[in-house]
KEKE-3310 file (N, C-alpha, C; in steps of 0.2 Angstrom, whole numbers, plus 5000, padded with zeros to 4 digits):
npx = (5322:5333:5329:5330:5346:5351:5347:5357:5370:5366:5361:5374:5377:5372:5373:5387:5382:5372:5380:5384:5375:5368:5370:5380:5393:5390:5395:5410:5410:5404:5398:5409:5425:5441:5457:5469:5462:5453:5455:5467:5473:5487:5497:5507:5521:5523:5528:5546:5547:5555:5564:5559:5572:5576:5581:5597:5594:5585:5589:5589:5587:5587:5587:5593:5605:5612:5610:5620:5630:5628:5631:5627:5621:5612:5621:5626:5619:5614:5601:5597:5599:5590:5578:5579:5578:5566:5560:5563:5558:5543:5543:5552:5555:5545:5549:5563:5565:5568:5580:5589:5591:5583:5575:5559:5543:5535:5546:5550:5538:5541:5550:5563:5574:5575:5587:5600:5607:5613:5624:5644:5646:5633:5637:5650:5653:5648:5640:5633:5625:5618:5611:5603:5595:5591:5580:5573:5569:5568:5569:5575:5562:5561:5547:5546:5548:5549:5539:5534:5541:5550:5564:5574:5571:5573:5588:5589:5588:5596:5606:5603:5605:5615:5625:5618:5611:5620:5621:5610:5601:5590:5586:5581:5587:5576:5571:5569:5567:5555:5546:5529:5526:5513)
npy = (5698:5705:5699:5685:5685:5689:5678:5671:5668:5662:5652:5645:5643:5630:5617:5616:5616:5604:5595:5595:5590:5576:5564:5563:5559:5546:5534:5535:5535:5523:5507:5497:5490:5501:5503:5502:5504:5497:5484:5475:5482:5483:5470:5463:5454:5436:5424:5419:5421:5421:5435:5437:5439:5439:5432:5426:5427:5439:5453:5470:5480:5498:5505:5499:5506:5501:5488:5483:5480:5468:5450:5434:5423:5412:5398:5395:5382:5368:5365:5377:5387:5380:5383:5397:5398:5395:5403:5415:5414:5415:5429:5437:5434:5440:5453:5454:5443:5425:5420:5432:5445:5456:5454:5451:5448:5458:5469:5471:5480:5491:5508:5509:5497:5484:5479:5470:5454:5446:5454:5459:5467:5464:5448:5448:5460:5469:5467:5456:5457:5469:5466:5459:5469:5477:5467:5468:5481:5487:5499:5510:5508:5498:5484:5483:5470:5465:5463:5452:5440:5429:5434:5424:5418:5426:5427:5416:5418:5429:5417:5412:5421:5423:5410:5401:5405:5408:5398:5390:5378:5379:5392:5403:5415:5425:5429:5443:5447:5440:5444:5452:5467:5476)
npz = (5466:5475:5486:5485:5485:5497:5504:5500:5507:5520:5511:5510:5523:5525:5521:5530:5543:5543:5547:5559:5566:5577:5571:5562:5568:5572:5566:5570:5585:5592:5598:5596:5602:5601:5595:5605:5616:5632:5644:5639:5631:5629:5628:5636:5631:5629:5643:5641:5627:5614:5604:5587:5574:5561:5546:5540:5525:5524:5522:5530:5519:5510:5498:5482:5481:5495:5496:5486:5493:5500:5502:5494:5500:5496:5491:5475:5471:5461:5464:5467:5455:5444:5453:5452:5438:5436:5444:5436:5421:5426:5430:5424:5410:5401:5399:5398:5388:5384:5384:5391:5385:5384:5375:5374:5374:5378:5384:5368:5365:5372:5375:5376:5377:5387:5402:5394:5402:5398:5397:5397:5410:5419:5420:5425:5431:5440:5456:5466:5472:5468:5456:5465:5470:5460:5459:5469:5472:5460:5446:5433:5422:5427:5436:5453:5461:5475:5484:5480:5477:5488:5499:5498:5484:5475:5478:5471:5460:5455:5454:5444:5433:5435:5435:5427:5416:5405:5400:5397:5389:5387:5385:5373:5359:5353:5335:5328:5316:5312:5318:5322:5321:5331)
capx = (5329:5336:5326:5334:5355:5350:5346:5365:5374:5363:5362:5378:5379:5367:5380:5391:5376:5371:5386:5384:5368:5373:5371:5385:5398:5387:5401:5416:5407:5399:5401:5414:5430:5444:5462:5475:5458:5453:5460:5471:5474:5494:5498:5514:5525:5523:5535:5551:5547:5563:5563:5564:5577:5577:5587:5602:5592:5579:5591:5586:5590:5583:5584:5599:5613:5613:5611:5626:5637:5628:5635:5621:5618:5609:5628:5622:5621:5609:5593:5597:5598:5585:5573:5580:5575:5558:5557:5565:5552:5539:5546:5559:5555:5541:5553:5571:5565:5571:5587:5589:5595:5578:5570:5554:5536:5535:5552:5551:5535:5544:5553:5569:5576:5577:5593:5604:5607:5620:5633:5648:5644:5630:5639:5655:5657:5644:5641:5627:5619:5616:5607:5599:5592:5587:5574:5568:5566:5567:5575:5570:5557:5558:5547:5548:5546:5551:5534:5532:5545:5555:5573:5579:5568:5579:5594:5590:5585:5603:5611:5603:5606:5626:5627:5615:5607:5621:5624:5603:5600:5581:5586:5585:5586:5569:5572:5565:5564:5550:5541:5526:5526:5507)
capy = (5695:5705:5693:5678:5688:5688:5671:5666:5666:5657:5645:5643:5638:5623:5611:5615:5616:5597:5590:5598:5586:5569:5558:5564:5556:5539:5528:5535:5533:5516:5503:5492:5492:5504:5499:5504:5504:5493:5481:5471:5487:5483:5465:5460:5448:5429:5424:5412:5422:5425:5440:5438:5446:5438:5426:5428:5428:5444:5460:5475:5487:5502:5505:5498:5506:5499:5481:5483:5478:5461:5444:5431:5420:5406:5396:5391:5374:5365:5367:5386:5388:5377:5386:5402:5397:5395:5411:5418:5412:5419:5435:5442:5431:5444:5459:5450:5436:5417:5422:5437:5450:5461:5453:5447:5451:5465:5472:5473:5487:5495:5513:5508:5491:5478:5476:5465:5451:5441:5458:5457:5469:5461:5442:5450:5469:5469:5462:5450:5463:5475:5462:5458:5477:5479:5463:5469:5487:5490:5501:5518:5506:5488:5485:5481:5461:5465:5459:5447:5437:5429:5439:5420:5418:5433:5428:5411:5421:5431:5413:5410:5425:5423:5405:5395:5411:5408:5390:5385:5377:5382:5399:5405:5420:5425:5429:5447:5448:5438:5443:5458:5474:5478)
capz = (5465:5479:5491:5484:5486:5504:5508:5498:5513:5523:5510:5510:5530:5527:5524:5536:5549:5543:5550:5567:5568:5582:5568:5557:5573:5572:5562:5576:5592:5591:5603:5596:5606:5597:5597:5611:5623:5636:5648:5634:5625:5628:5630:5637:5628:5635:5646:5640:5620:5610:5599:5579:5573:5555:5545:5533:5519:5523:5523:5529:5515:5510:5491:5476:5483:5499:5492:5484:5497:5503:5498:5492:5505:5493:5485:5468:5469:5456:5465:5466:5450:5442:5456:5451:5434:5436:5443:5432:5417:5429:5431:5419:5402:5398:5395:5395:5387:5388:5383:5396:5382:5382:5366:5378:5369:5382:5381:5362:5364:5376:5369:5379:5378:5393:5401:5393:5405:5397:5395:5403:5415:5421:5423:5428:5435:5445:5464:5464:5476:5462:5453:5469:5472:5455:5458:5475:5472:5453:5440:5427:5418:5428:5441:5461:5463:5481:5488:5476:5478:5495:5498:5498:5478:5473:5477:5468:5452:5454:5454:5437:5430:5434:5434:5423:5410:5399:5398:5400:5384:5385:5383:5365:5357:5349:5328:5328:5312:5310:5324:5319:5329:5332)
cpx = (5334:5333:5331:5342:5356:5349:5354:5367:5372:5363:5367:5382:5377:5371:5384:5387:5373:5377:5388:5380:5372:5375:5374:5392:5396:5396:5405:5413:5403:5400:5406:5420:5436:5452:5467:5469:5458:5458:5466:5471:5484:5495:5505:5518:5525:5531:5539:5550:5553:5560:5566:5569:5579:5582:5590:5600:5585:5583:5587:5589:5583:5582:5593:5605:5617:5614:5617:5632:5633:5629:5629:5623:5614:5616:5622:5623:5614:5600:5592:5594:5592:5579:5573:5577:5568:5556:5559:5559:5545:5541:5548:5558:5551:5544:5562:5571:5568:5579:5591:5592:5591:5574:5563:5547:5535:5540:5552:5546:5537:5547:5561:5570:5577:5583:5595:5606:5613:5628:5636:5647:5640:5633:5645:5659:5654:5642:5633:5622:5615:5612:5601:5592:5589:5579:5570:5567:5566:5570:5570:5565:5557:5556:5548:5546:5548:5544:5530:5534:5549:5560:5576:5577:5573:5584:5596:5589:5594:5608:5610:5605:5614:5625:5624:5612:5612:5623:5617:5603:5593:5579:5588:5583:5580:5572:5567:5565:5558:5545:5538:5526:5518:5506)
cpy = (5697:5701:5687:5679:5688:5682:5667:5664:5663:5650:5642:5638:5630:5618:5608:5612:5608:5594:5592:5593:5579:5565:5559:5560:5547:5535:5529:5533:5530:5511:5500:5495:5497:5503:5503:5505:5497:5488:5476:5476:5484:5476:5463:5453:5442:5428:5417:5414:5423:5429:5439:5442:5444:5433:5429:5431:5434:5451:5464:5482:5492:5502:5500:5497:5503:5489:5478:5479:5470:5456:5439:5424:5411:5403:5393:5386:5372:5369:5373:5387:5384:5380:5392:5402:5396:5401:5417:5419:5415:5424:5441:5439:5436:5450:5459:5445:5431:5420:5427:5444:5454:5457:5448:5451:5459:5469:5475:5478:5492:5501:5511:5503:5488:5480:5470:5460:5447:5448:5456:5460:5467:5452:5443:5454:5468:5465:5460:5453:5467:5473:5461:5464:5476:5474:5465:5479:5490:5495:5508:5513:5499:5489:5484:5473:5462:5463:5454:5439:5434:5432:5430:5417:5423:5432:5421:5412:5424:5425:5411:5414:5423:5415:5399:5402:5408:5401:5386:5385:5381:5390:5404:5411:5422:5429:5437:5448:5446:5438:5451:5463:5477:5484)
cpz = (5471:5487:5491:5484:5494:5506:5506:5503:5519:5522:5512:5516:5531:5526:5527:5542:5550:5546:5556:5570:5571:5576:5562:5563:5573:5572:5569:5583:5592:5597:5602:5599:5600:5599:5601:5618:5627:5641:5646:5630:5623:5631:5631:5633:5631:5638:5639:5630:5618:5603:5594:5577:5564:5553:5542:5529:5518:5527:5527:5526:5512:5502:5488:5480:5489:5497:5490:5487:5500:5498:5499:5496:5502:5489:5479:5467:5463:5457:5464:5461:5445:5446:5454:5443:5433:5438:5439:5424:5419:5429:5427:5412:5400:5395:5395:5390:5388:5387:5389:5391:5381:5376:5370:5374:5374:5382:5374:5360:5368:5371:5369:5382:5384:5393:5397:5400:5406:5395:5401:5410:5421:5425:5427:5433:5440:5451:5463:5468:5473:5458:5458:5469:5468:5456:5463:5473:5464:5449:5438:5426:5423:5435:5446:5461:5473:5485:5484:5475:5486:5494:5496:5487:5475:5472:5473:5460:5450:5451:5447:5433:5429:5434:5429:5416:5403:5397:5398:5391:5382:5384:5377:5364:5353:5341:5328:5323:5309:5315:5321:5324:5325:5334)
residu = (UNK:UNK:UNK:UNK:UNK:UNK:UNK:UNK:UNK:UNK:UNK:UNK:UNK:UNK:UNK:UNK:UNK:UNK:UNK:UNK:UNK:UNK:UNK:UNK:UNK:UNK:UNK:UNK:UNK:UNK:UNK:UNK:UNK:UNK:UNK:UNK:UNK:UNK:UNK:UNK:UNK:UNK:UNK:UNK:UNK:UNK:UNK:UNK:UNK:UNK:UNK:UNK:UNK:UNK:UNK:UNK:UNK:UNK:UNK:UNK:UNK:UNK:UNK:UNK:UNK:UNK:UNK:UNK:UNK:UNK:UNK:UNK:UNK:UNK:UNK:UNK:UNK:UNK:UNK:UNK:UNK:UNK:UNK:UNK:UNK:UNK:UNK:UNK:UNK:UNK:UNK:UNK:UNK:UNK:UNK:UNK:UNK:UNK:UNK:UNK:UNK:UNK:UNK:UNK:UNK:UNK:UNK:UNK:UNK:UNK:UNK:UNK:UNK:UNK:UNK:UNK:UNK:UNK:UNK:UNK:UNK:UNK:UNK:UNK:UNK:UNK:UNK:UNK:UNK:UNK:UNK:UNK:UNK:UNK:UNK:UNK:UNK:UNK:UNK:UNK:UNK:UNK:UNK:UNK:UNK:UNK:UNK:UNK:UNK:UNK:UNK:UNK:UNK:UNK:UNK:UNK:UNK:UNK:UNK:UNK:UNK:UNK:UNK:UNK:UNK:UNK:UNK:UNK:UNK:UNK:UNK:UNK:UNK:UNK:UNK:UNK:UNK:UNK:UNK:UNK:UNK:UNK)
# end
């Protein structure tokens, strides 16, 4: 037994010791070229290029509150809002439902209700920015559509929410008392 208490700390280098050996670097030092090397590691910008700098409709905000302050860029003409309504059904019917008051089949397992969509607050108080934010970066419980959606998609779901949500006929209220909780 005291044989085998003296080899422990021996054993213990053999791992380290295995990864000493060449072919533990194989994968990193291979021939393929590696980025920022060679003669085209830094490529100059072609001549006569104009630099993007983005359109109206793709902010650069950081979370909510900064959102707050831009003004929507999409006017809610028909199309808006009939496009906004499409993504809206895609999107937000699952836990706002068609309605937008929270009562969506998702929403209704939730512990903590949907916003409400049609309060005053929402059609009223609040700057269409706020609205915005929430769809691009998300909420306590609602999540990020921000890569899911365009910023000019967004601001056409806002135009539903505030201009067609409470006058779209095809948005009904779901009868939760006949609906079962599984």
């Amino acid at each position: 037994m005291k044989s085998l208490t003296r080899w422990i700390p021996v054993l213990a280098l053999v791992p380290s010791l295995a990864m000493a050996w060449p072919w533990s670097k194989d994968m990193a030092n291979q021939i393929s070229v590696k980025p920022q090397e060679g003669p085209d590691a830094v490529r100059p910008f072609p001549e006569n290029s104009v630099p993007m700098t983005g359109t109206p409709t793709t902010p650069y905000v950081h979370d909510g509150d900064a959102a707050m302050t831009l003004a929507n860029p999409n006017p809610p003409t028909e199309k808006s809002v009939a496009f906004g309504r499409e993504m809206f059904k895609i999107y937000c019917v699952p836990c706002h439902g068609d309605s937008g008051t929270g009562d969506g089949l998702v929403g209704e397992k939730l512990i903590v209700r949907p916003f409400d969509l049609t309060a005053p607050r929402v059609q009223k108080e609040v700057p269409e920015g706020y609205i915005w934010g929430h769809i691009t970066f998300g909420g306590a419980l609602m999540p990020s559509y921000g890569n899911d959606m365009s910023p000019s998609e967004r601001w056409d779901v806002v135009n539903y929410v505030r201009h067609g949500l409470l006058t779209d006929p095809t948005a009904k209220k779901r009868d939760m008392t006949t609906t079962e909780n599984k």
